[in-house]
N, C-alpha and C positions, 0 to 999 in steps of 0.2 A: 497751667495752660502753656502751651512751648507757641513759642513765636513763629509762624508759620514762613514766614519770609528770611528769617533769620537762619531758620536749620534747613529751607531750602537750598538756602547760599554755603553752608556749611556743608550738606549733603555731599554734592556734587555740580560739577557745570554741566553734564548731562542734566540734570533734574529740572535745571531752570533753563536747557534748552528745547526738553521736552514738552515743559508746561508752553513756553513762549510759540513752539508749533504746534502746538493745539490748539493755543489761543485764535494763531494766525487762522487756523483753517477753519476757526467758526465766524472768520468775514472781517475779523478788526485790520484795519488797517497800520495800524503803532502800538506796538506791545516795550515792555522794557522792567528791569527790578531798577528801582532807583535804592540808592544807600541815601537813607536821611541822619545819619548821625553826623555829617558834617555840618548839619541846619544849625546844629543845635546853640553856636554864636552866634547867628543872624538875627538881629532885632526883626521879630514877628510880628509887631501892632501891638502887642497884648500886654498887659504888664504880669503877666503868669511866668512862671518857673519850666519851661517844655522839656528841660535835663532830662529827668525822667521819663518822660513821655518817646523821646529820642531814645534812652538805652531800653527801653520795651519794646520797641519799636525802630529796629534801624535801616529795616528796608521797607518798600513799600513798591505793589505790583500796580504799573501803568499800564492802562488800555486806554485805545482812542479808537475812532472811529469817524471820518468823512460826514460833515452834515449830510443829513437826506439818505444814508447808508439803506436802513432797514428801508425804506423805499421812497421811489419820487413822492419830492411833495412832504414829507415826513415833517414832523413840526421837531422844536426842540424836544418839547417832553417825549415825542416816541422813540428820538436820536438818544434820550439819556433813559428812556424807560428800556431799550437794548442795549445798552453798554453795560446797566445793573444787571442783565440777563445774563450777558456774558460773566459778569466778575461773580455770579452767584455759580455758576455752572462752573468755574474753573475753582471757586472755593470749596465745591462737591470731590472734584475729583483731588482736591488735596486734602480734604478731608477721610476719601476712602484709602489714602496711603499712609494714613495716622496723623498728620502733619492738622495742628489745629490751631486757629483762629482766637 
C-alpha cells in the first residue's frame, strides 16, 4: 500500500496544488496537507508508541468547511456528513491516479 499523501508530496507541488483546487471548487472553505511527522515528540494523552504510525503516515489531507456550509440551518451531523463526502470524492480521484490509501 503506497502512502497517498506522502507520494503526493513527493510527486510534485503541482499534484497537491491541483488536488487542493479541486478540493476548493467543491465549496470547502480550508484545504491544506499537513506534515505530521513532526507530532511524533508531542505527548498525545495516550501511553501507545505513534513512531510508527507517524513514519506510515506523515502527511495528512485537511478540509474544513463553515458551519451551516451544505445549507442554512444544517446541524452538525450534515456539516460533517459533507465534509466525509468531500474527503471521499477527493480520495476517488486519487485513487484513479494510482495514488492509494
Amino acid at each position: 500500500m503506497i502512502n497517498f499523501a506522502s507520494t503526493l508530496m513527493k510527486t510534485s507541488f503541482q499534484n497537491v496544488q491541483d488536488l487542493k483546487a479541486h478540493i476548493f471548487s467543491l465549496g470547502i472553505n480550508i484545504v491544506g496537507v499537513a506534515e505530521l511527522s513532526k507530532l511524533s515528540n508531542i505527548p498525545a494523552g495516550l501511553s501507545i508508541d505513534l513512531t510508527k504510525f507517524f513514519k506510515r503516515y506523515p502527511y495528512a489531507i485537511v478540509i474544513g468547511a463553515q458551519f451551516g456550509k451544505p445549507g442554512k440551518g444544517a446541524s452538525g451531523d450534515e456539516t460533517a456528513l459533507y465534509l466525509e463526502k468531500i474527503a471521499m470524492m477527493s480520495w476517488n480521484i486519487l485513487r484513479k491516479k494510482d495514488i492509494n490509501i
